[in-house]
Predicted model as a PDB file, atoms N, CA, C, CB and O in Angstrom, pLDDT in the B-factor column:
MODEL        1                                                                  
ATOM      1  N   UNK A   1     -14.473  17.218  -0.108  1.00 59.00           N  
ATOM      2  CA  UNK A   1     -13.671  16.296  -0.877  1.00 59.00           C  
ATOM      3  C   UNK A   1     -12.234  16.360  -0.353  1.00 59.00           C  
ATOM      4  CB  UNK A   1     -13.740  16.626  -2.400  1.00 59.00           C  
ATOM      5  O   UNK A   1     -11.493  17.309  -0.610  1.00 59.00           O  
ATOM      6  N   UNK A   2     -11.847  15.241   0.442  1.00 61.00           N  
ATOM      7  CA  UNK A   2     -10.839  15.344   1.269  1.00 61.00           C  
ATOM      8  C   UNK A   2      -9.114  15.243  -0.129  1.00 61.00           C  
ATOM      9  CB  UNK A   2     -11.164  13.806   2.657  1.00 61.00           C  
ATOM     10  O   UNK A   2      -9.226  14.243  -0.838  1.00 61.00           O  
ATOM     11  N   UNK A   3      -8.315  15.762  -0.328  1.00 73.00           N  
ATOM     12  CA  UNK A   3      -7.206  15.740  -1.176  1.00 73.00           C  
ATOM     13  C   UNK A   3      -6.211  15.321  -0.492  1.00 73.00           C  
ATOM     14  CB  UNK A   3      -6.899  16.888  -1.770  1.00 73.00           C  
ATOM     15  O   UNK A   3      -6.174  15.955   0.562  1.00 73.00           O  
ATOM     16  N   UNK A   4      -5.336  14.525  -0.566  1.00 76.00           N  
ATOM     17  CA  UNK A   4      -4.277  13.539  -0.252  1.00 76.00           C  
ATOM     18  C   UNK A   4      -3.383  13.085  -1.051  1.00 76.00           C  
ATOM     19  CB  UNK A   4      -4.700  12.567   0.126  1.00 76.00           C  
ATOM     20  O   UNK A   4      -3.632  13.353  -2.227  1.00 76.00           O  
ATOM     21  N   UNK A   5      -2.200  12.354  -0.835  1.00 79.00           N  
ATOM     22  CA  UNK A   5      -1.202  11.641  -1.305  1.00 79.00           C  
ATOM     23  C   UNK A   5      -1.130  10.680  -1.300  1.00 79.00           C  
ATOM     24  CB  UNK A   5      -0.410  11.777  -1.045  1.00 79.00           C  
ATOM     25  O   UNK A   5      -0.321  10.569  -0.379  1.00 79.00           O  
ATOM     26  N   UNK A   6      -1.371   9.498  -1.673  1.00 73.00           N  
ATOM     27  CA  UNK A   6      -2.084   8.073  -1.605  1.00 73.00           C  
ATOM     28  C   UNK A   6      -2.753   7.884  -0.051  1.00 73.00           C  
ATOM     29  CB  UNK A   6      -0.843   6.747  -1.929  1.00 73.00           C  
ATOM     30  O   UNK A   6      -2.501   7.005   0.773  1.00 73.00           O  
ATOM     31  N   UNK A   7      -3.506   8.794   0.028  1.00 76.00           N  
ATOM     32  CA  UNK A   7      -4.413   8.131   0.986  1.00 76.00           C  
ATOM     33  C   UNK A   7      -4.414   8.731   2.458  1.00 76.00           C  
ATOM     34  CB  UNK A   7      -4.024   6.653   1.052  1.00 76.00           C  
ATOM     35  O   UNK A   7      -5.371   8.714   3.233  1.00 76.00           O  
ATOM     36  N   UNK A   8      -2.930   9.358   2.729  1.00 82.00           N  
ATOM     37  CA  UNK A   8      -2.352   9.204   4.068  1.00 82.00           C  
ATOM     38  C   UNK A   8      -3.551  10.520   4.646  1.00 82.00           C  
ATOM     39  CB  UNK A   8      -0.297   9.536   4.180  1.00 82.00           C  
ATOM     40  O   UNK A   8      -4.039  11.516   4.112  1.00 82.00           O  
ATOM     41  N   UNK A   9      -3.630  10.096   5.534  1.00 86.00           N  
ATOM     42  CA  UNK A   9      -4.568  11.048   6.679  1.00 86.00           C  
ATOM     43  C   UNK A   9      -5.951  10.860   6.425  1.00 86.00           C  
ATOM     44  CB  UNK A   9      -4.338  12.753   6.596  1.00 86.00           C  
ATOM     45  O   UNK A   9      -6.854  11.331   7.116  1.00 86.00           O  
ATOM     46  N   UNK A  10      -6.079  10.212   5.492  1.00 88.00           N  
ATOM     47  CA  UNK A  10      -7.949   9.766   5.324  1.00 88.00           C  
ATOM     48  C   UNK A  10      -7.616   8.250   5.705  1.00 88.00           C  
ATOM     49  CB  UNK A  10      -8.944   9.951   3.284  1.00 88.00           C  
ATOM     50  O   UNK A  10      -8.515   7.875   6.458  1.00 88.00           O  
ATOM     51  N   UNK A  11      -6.904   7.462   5.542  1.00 89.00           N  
ATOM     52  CA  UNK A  11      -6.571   6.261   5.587  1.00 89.00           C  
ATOM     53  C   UNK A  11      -6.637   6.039   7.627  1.00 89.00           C  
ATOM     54  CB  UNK A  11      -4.924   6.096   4.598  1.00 89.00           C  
ATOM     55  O   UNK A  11      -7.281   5.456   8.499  1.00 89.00           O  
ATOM     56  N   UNK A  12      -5.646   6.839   7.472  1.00 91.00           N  
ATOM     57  CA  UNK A  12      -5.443   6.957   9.593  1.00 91.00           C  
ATOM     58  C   UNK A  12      -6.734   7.213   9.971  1.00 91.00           C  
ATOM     59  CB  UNK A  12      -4.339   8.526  10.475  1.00 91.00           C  
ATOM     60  O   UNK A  12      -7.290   6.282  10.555  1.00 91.00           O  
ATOM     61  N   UNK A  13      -7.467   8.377   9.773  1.00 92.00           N  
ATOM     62  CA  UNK A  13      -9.130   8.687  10.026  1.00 92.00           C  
ATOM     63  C   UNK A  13      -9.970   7.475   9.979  1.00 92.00           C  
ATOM     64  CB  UNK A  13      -9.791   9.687   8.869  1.00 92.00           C  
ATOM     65  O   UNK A  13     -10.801   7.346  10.878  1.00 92.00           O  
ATOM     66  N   UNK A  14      -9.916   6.920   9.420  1.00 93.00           N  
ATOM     67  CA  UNK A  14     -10.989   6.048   9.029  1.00 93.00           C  
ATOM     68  C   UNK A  14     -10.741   5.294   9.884  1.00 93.00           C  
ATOM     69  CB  UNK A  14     -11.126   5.481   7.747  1.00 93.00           C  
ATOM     70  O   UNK A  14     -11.610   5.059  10.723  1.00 93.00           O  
ATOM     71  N   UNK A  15      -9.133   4.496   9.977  1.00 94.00           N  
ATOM     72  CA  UNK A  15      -9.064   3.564  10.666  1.00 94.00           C  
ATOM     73  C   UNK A  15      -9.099   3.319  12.523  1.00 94.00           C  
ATOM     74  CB  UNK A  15      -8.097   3.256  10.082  1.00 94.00           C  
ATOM     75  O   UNK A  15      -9.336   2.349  13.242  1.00 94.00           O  
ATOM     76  N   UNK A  16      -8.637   5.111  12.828  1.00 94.00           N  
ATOM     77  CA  UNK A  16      -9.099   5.152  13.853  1.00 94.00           C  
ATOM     78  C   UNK A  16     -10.363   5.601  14.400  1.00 94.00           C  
ATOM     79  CB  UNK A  16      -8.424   5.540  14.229  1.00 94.00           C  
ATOM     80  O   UNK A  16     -10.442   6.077  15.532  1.00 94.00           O  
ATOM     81  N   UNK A  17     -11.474   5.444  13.528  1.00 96.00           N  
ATOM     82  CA  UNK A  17     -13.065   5.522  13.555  1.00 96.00           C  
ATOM     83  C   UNK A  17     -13.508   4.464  13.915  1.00 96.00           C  
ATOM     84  CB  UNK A  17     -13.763   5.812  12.376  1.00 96.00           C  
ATOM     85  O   UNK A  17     -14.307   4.155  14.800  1.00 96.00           O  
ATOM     86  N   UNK A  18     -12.674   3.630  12.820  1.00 96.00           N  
ATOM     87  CA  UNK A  18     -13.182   2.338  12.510  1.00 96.00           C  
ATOM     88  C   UNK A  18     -13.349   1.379  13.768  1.00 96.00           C  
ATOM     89  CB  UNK A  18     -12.259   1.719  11.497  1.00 96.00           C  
ATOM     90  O   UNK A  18     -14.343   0.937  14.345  1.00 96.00           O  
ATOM     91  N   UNK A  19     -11.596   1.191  14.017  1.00 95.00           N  
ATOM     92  CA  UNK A  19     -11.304   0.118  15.470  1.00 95.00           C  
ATOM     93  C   UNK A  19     -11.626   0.477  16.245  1.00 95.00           C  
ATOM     94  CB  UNK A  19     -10.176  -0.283  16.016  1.00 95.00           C  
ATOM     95  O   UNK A  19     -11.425  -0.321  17.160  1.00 95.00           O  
ATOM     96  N   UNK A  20     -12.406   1.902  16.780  1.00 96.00           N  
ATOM     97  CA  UNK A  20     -12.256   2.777  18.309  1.00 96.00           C  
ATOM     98  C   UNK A  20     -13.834   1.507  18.964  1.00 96.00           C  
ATOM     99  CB  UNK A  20     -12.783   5.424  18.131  1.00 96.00           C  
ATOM    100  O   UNK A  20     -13.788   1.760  20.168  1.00 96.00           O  
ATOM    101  N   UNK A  21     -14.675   0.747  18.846  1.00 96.00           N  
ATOM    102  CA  UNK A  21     -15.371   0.256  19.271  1.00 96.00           C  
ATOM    103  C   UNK A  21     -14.823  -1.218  19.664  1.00 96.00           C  
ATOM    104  CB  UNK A  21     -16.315   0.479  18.544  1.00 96.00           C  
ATOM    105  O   UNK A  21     -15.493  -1.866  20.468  1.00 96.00           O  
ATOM    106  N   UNK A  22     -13.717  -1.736  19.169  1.00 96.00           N  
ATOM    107  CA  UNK A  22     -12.975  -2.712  19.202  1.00 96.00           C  
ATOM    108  C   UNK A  22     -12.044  -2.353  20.554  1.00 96.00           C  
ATOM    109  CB  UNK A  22     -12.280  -2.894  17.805  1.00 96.00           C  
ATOM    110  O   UNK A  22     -11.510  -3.320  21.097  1.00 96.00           O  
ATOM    111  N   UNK A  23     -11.879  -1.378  20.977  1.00 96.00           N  
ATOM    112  CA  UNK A  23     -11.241  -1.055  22.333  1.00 96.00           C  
ATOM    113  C   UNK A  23      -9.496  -0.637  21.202  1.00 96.00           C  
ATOM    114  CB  UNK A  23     -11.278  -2.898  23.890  1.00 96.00           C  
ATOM    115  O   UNK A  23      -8.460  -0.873  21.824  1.00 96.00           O  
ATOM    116  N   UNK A  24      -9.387  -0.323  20.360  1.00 95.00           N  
ATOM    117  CA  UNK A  24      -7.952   0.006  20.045  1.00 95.00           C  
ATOM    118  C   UNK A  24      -7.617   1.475  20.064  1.00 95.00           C  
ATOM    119  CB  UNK A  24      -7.591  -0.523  18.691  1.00 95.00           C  
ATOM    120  O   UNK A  24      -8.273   2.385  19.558  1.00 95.00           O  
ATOM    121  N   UNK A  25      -6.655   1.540  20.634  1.00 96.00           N  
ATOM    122  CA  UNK A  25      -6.680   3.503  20.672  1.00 96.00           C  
ATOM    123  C   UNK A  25      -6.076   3.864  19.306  1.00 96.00           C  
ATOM    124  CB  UNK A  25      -5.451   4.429  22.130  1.00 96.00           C  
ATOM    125  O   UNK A  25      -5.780   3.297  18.254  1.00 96.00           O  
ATOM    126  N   UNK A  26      -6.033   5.375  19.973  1.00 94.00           N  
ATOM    127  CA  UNK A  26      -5.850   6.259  18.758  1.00 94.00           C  
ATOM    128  C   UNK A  26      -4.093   5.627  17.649  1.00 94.00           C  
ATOM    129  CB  UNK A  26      -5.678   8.228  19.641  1.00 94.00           C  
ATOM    130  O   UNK A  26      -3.809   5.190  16.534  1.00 94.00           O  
ATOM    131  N   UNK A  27      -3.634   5.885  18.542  1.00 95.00           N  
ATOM    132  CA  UNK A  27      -1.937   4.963  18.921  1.00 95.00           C  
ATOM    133  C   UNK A  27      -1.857   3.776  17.472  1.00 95.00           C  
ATOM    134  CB  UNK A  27      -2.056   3.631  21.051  1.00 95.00           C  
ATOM    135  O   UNK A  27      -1.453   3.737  16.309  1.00 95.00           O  
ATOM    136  N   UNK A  28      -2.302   3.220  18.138  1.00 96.00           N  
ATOM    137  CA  UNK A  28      -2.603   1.962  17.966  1.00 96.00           C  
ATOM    138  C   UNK A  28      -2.986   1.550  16.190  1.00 96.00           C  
ATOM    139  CB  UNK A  28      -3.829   1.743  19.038  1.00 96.00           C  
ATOM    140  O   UNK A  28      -2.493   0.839  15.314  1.00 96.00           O  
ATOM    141  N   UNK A  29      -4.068   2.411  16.326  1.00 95.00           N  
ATOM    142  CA  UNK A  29      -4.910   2.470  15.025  1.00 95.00           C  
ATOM    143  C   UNK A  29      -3.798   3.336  13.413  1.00 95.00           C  
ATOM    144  CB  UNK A  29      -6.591   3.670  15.621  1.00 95.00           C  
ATOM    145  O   UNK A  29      -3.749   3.058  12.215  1.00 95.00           O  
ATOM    146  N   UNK A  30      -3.259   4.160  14.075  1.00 93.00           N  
ATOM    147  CA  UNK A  30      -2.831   5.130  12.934  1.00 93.00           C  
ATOM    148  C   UNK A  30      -1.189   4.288  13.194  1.00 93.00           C  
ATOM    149  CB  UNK A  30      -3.064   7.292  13.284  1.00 93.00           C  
ATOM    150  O   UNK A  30      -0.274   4.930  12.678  1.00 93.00           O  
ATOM    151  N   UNK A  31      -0.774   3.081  13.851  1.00 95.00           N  
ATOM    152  CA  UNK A  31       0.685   2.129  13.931  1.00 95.00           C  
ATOM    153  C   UNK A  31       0.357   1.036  12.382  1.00 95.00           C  
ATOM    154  CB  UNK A  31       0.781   0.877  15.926  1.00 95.00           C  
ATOM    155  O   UNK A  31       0.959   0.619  11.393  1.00 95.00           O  
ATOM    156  N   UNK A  32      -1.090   0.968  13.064  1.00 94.00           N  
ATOM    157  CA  UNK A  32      -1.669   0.053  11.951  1.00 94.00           C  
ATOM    158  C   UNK A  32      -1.961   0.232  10.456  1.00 94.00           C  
ATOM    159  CB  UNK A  32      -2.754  -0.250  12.343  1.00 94.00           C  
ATOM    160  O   UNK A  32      -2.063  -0.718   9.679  1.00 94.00           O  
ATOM    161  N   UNK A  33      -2.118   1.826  10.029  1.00 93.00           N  
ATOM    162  CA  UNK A  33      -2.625   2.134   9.029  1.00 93.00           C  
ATOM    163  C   UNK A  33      -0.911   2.376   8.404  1.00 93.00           C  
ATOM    164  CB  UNK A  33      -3.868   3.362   9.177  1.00 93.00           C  
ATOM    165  O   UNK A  33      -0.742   2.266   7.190  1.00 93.00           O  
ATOM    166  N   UNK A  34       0.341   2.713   9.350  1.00 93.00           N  
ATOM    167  CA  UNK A  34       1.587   2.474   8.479  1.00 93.00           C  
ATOM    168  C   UNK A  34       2.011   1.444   8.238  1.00 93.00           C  
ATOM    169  CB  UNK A  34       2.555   2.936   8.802  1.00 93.00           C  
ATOM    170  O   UNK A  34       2.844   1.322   7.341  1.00 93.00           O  
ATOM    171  N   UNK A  35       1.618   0.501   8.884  1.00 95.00           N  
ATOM    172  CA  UNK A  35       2.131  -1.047   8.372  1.00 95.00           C  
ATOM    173  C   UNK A  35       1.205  -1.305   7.035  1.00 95.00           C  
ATOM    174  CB  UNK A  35       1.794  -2.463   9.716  1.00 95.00           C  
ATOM    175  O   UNK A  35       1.567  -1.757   5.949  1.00 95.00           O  
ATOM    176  N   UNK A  36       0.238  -0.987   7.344  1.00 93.00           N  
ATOM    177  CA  UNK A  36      -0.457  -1.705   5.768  1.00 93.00           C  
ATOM    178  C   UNK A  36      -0.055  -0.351   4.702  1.00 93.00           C  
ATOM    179  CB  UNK A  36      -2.758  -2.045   5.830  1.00 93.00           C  
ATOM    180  O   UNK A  36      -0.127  -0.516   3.485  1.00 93.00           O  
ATOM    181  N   UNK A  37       0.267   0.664   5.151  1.00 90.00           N  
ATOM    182  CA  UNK A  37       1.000   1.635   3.543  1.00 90.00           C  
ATOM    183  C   UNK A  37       2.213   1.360   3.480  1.00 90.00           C  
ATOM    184  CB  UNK A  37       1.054   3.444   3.468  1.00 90.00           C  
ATOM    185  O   UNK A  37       2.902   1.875   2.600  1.00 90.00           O  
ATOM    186  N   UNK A  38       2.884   0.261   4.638  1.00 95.00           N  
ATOM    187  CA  UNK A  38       4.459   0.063   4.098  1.00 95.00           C  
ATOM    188  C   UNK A  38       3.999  -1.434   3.236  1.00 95.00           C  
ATOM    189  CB  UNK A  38       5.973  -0.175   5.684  1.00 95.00           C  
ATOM    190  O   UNK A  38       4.408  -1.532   2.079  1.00 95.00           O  
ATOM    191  N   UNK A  39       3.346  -2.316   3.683  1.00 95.00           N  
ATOM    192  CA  UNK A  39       2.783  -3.298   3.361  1.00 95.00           C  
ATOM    193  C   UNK A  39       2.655  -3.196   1.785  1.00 95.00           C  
ATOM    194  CB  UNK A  39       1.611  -3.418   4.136  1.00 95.00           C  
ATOM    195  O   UNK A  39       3.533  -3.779   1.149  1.00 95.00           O  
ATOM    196  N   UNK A  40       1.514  -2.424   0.963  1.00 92.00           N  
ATOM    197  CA  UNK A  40       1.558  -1.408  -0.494  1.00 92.00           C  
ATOM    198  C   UNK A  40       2.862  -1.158  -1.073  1.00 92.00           C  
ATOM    199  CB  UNK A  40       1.009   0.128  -0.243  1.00 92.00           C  
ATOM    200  O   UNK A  40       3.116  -1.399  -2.253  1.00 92.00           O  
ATOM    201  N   UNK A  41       3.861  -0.576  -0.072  1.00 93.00           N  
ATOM    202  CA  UNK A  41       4.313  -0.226  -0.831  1.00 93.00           C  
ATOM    203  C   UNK A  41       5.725  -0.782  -1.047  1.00 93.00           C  
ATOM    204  CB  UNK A  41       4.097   0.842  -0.712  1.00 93.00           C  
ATOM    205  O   UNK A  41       6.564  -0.156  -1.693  1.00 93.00           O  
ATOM    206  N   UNK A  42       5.983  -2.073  -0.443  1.00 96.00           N  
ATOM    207  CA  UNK A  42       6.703  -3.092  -0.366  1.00 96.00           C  
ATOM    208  C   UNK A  42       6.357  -4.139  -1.925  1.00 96.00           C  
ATOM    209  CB  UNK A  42       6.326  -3.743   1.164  1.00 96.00           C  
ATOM    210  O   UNK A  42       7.083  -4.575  -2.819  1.00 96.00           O  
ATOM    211  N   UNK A  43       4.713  -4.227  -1.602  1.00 95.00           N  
ATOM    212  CA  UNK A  43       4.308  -5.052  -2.439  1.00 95.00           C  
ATOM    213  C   UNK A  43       4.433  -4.326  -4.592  1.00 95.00           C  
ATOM    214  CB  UNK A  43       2.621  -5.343  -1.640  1.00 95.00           C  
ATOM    215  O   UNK A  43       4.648  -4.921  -5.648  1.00 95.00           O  
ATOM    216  N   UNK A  44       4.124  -2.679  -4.207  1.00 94.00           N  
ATOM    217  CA  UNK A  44       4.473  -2.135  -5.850  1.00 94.00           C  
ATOM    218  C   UNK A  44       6.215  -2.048  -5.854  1.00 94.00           C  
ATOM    219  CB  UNK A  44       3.647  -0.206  -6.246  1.00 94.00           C  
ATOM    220  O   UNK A  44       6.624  -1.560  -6.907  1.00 94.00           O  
ATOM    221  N   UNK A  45       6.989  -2.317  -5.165  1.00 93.00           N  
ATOM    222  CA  UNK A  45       8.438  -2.491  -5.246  1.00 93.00           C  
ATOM    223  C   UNK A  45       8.693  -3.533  -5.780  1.00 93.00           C  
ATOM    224  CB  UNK A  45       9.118  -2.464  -4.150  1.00 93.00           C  
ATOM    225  O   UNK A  45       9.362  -3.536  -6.813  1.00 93.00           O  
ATOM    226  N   UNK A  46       8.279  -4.563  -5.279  1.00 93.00           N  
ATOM    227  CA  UNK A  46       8.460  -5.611  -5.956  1.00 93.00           C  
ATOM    228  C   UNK A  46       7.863  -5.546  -7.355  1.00 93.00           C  
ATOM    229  CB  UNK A  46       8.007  -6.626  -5.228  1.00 93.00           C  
ATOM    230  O   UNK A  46       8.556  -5.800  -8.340  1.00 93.00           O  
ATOM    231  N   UNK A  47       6.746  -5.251  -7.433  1.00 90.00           N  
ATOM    232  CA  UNK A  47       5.890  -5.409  -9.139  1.00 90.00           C  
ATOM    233  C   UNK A  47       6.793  -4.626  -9.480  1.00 90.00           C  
ATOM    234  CB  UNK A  47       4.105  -4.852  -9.616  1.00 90.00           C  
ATOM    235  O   UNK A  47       7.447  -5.119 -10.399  1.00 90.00           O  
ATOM    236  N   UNK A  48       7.225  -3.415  -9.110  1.00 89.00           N  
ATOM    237  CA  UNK A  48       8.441  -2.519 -10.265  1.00 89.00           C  
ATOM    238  C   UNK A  48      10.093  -3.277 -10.734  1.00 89.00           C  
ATOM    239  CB  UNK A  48       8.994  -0.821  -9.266  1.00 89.00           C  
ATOM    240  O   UNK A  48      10.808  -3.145 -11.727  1.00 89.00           O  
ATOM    241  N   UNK A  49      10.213  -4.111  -9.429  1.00 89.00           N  
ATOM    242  CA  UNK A  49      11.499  -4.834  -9.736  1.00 89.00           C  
ATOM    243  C   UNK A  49      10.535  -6.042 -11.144  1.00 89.00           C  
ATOM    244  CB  UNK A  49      12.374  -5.818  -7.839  1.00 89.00           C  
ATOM    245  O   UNK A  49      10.654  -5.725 -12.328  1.00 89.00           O  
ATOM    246  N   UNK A  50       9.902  -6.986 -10.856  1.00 87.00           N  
ATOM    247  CA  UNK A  50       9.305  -7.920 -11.965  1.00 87.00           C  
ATOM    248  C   UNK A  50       9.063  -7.873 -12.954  1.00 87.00           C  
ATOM    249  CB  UNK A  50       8.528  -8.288 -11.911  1.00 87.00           C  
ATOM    250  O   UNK A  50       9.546  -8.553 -13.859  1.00 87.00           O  
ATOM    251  N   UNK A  51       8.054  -6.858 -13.043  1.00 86.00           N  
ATOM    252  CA  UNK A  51       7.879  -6.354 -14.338  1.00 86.00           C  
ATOM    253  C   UNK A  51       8.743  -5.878 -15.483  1.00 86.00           C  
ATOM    254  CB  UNK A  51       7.291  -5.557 -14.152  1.00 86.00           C  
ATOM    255  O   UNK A  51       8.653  -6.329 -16.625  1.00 86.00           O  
ATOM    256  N   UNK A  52       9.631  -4.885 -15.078  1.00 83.00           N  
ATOM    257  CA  UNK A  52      11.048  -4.828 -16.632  1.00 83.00           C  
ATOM    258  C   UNK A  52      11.357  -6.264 -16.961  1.00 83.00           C  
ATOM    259  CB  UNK A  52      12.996  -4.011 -16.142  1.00 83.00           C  
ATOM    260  O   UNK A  52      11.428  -6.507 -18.166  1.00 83.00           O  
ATOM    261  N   UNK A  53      11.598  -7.476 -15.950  1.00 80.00           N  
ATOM    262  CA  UNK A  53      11.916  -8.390 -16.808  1.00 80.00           C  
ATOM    263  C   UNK A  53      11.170  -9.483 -17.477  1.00 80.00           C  
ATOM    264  CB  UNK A  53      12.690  -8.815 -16.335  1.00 80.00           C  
ATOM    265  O   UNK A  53      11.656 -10.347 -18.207  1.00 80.00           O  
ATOM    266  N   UNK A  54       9.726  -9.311 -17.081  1.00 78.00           N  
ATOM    267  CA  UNK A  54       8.640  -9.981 -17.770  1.00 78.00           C  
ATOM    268  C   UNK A  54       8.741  -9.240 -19.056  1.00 78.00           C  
ATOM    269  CB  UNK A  54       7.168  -9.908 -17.037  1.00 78.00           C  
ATOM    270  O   UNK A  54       8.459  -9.848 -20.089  1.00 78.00           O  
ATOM    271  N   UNK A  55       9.099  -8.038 -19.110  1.00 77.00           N  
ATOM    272  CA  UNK A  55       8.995  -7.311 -20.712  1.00 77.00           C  
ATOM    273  C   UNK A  55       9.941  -7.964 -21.379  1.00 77.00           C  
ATOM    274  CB  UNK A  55       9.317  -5.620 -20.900  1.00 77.00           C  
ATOM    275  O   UNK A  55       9.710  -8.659 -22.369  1.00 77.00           O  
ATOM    276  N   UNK A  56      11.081  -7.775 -20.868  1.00 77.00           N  
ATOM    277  CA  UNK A  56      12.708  -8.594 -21.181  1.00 77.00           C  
ATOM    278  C   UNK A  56      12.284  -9.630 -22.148  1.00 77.00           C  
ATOM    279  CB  UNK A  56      13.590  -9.493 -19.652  1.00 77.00           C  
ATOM    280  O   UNK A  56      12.359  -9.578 -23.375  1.00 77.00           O  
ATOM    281  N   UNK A  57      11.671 -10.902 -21.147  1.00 75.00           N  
ATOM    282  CA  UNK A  57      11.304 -12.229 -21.498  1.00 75.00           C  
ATOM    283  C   UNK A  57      10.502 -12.596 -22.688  1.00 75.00           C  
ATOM    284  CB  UNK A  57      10.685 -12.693 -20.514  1.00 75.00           C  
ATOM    285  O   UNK A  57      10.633 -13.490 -23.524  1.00 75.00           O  
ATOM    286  N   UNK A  58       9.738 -11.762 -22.542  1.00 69.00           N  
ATOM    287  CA  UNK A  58       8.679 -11.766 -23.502  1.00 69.00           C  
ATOM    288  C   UNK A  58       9.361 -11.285 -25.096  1.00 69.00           C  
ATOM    289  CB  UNK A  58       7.436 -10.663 -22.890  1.00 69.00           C  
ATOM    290  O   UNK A  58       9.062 -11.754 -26.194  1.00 69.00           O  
ATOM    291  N   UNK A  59      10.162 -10.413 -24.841  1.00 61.00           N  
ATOM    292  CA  UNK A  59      10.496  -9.692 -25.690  1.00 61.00           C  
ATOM    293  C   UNK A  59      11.645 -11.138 -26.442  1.00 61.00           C  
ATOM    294  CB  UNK A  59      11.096  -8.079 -25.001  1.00 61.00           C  
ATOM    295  O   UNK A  59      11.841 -11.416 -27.625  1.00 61.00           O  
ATOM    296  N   UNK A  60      12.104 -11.676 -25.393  1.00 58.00           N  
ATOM    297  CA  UNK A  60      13.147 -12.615 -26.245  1.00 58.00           C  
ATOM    298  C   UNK A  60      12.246 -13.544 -26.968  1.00 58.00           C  
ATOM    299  CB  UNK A  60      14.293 -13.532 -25.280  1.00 58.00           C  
ATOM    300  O   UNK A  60      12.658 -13.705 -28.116  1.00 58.00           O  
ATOM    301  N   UNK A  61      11.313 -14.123 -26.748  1.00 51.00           N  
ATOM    302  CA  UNK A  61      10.488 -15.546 -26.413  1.00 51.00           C  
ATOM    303  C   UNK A  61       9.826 -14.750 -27.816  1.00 51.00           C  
ATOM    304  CB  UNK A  61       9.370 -15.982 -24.533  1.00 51.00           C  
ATOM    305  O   UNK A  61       9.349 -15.697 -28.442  1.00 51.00           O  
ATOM    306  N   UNK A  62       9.565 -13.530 -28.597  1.00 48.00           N  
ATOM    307  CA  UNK A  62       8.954 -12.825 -29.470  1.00 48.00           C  
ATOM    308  C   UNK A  62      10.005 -12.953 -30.741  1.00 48.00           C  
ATOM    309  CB  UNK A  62       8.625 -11.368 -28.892  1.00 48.00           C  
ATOM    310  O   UNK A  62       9.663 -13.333 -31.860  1.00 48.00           O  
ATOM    311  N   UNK A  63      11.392 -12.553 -30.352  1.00 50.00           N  
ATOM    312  CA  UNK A  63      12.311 -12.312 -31.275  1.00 50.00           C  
ATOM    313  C   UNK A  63      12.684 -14.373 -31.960  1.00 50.00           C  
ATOM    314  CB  UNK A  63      13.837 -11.227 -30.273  1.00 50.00           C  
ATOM    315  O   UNK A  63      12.976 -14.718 -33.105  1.00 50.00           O  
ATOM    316  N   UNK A  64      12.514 -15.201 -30.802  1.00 52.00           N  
ATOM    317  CA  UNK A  64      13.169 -16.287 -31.546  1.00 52.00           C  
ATOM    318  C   UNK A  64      12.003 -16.838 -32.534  1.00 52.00           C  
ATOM    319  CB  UNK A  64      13.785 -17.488 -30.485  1.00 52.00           C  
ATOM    320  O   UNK A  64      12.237 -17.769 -33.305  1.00 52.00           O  
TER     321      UNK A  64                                                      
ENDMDL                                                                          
END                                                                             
């Protein structure tokens, strides 16, 4: 049972398992697996910026 921090080093493994029949090297594969965890974690930055003010909104749109 592999233990990790969102993912990192099972995420790279896999992916350079995965593509190595596709002709992509090792390089290559674990360049790819940080773009899609910056990708994540670009995308919950944003939901953390949105979200307080969907509460905000709601919260006014409740009070009138």
């Amino acid at each position: 049972l592999p233990l990790s921090v969102s993912g990192i080093g099972v995420r790279e493994g896999a992916l350079v398992i995965l593509l190595a029949p596709f002709g992509i090297s090792s390089a290559q594969a674990v360049a790819c697996s940080f773009l899609l965890l910056a990708g994540l974690l670009v995308m919950v930055c944003i939901g953390g910026l949105l979200t307080p003010g969907m509460y905000l909104r709601t919260g006014k749109a409740a009070a009138e």
